[in-house]
Each structure stands twice: as structure tokens, then as C-alpha cells.
C-alpha positions in Angstrom: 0.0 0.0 0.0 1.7 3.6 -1.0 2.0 5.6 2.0 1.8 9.8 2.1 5.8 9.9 1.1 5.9 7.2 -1.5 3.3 9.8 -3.6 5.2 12.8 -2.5 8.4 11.2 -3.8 6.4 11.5 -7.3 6.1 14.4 -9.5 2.5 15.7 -10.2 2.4 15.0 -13.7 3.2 11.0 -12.5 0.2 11.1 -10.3 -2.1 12.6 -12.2 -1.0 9.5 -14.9 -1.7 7.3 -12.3 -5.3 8.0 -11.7 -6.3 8.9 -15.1 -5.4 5.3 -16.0 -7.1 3.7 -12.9 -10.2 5.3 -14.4 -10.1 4.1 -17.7 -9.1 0.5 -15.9 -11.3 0.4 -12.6 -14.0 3.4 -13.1 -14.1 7.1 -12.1 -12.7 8.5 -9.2 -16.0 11.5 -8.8 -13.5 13.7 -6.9 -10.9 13.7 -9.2 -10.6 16.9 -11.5 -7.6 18.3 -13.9 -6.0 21.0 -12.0 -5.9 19.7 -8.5 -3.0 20.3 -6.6 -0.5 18.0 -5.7 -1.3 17.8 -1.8 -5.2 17.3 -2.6 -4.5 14.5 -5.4 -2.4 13.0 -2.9 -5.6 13.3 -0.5 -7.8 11.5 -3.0 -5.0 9.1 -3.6 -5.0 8.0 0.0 -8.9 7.1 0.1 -8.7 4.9 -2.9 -5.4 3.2 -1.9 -6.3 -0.7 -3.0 -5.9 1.3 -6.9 -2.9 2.4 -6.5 -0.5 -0.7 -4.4 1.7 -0.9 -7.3 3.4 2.5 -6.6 6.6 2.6 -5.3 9.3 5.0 -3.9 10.6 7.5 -6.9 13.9 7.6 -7.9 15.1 10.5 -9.9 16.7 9.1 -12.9 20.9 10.0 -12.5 21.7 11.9 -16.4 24.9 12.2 -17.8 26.8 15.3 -17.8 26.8 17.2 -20.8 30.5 17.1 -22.5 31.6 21.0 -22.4 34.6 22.7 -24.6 37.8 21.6 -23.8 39.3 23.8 -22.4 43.6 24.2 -23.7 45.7 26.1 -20.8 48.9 27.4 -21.0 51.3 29.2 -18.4 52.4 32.7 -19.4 56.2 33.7 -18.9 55.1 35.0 -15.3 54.2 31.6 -14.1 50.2 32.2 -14.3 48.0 29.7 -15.6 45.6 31.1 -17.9 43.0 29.6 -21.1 44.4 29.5 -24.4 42.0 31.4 -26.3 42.0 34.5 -23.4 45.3 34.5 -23.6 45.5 35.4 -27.6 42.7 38.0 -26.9 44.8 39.2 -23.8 48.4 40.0 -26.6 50.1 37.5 -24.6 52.6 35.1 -27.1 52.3 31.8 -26.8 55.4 29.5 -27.6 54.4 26.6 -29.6 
């Protein structure tokens, strides 16, 4: 049976799947309407729980970070480490 933070672990859009295919599947929920919030879905959720046992605890999916520009640094003649590309903007030489 889902408990009060199994549904809150949910995004809204997830619950609002979640009851609009227990309709089509088990009948209408009456109090059910499009823009309820998430706390009184959640409500209405909780008095129909025999629907909705399959739920489980949500885990945000992990993404992969997004590959930036590599970044090419060089040291300048006074020791300072400094990007490539501001350091051809900045007039300093660079020593191939």
C-alpha cells in the first residue's frame, strides 16, 4: 500500500498518470478533476489506496553530464595559468 511519502516522492504530472489510467481501468474517481494540486490528489489518492499498491518509492533518474569545450591552458612567462584562447585575446605570445 503507498503511503503519504511514497506519492510525495512523485512528481505531479506521474500522479495525475496514475489516476487517469485507474479510471479508464477500474472506473471514475468522482472527486478527481484536472487541475488539483498535488497535496489534494495525494488526499484522494490516499482514500482509494487498494488502486494504486503498485506504486513505489521514486527515484530520480541520474543523467549524464553534458560534455563541455575543452578547455587548452597554458602558463604565461610570469608563471600564471591562464585559457588559451584569453590568452590570444589578452596579446600575450604563446610558444608553440
Amino acid at each position: 500500500m503507498p503511503t503519504v511519502e511514497i506519492l510525495k516522492s512523485h512528481p505531479l504530472a506521474h500522479l495525475r498518470d496514475e489516476v487517469r489510467s485507474s479510471n479508464e481501468k477500474l472506473g471514475v474517481i468522482q472527486a478527481y478533476k484536472k487541475g488539483m494540486t498535488k497535496g489534494k490528489l495525494i488526499e484522494l489518492m490516499m482514500k482509494h489506496k487498494a488502486r494504486f499498491h503498485h506504486i513505489k518509492m521514486y527515484v530520480k533518474p541520474l543523467r549524464a553530464k553534458a560534455k563541455g569545450k575543452e578547455v587548452k591552458k597554458i602558463t604565461t612567462p610570469a608563471g600564471i595559468k591562464v585559457d588559451l584562447e584569453k590568452a590570444k585575446k589578452a596579446g600575450i605570445k604563446v610558444k608553440k
